[in-house]
C-alpha positions as CSV (number, residue, x, y, z in Angstrom):
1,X,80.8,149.5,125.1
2,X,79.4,148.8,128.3
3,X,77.5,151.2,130.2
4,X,75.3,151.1,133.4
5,X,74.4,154.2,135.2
6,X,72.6,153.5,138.3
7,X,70.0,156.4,139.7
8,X,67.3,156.9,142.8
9,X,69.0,157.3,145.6
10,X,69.3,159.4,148.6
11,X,68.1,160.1,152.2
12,X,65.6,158.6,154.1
13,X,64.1,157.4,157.4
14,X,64.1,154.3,159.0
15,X,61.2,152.3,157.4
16,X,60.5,154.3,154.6
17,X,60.9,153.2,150.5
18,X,63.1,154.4,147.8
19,X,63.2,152.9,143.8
20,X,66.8,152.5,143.1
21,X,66.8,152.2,139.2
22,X,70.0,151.0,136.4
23,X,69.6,152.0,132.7
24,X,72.0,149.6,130.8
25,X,73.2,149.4,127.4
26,X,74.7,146.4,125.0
27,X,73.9,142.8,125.3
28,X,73.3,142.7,129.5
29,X,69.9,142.6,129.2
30,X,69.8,139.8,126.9
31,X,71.5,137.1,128.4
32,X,72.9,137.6,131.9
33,X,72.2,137.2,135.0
34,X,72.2,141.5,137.1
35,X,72.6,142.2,140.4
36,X,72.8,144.6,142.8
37,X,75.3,144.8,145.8
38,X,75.9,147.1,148.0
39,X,79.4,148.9,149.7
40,X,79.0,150.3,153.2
41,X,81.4,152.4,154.7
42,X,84.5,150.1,156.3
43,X,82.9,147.2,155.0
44,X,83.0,144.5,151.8
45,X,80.8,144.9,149.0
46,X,78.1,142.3,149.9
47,X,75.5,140.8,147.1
48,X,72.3,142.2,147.8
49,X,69.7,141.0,145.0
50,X,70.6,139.4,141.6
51,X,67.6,138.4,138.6
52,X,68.3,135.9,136.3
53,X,67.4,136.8,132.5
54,X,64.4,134.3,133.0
55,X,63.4,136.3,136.2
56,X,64.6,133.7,138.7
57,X,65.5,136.4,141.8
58,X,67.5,135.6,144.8
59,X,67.9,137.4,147.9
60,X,70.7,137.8,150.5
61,X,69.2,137.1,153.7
62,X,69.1,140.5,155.1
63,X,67.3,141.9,152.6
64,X,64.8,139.3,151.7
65,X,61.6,140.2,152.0
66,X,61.6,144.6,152.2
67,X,63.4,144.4,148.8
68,X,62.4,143.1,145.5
69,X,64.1,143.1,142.5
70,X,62.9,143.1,139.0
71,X,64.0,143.5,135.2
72,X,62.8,144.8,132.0
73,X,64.4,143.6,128.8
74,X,62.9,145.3,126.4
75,X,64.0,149.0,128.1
76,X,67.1,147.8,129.6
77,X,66.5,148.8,133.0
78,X,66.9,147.3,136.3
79,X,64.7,148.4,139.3
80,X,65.4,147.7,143.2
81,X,62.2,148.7,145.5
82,X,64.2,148.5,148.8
83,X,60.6,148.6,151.6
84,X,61.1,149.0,155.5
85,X,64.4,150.4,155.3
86,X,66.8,150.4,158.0
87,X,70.1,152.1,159.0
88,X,72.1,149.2,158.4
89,X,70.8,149.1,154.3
90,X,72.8,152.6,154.2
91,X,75.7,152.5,152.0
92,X,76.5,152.6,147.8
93,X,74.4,151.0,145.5
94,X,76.0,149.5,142.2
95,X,74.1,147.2,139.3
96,X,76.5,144.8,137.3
97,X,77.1,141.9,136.4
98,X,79.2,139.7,138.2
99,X,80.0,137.2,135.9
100,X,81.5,140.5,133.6
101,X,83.2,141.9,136.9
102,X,81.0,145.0,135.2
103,X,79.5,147.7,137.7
104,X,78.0,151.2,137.2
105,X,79.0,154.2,139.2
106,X,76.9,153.7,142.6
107,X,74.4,155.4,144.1
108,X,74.2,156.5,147.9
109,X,71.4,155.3,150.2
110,X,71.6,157.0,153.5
111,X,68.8,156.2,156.0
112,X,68.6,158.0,159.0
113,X,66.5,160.0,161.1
């Protein structure tokens, strides 16, 4: 069974850091391709960072450059340091896969003053 359980979110203020962090389980970390995408309130879910199982990362272009993503096989964990945030990166956080349609829970990121 497929699990992924997304943690490290919360509040904080414009240009400040947060560590968003997915534990996985099963065959994910193997061989696909994770992302991370994001849900603001009133608006789509929008691709924010994905890592190929080689380590090739892409970027959307709002995000590129403040936010780096980065895997660990061997612990089955996927890490997000989101830098310089602003009060447009608020919304819910999810880790998946897209190719699997799979998704954890979310986790809220709220920055504000």
């Amino acid at each position: 069974q497929v699990q992924l359980v997304e943690s490290g979110g919360g509040l904080v203020q414009p240009g400040g850091s947060l560590t968003l962090s997915c534990a996985g389980s099963g065959n994910l970390f193997t061989f696909y391709t994770l992302a991370w995408v994001r849900q603001a309130p009133g608006k789509q879910r929008e691709l924010v960072a994905s890592i190929s199982n080689t380590h090739n990362a892409n970027y959307a272009e709002a995000v590129r450059g403040r936010f780096t993503i980065s895997r660990d096989n061997a612990k089955n964990t996927l890490l997000l340091q989101m830098n310089s945030l602003k009060p447009e990166d608020t919304a819910v956080y999810y880790c998946g896969v897209q190719s699997l349609s799979t998704w954890g829970q979310g986790t809220q990121v709220t920055v504000s003053t």
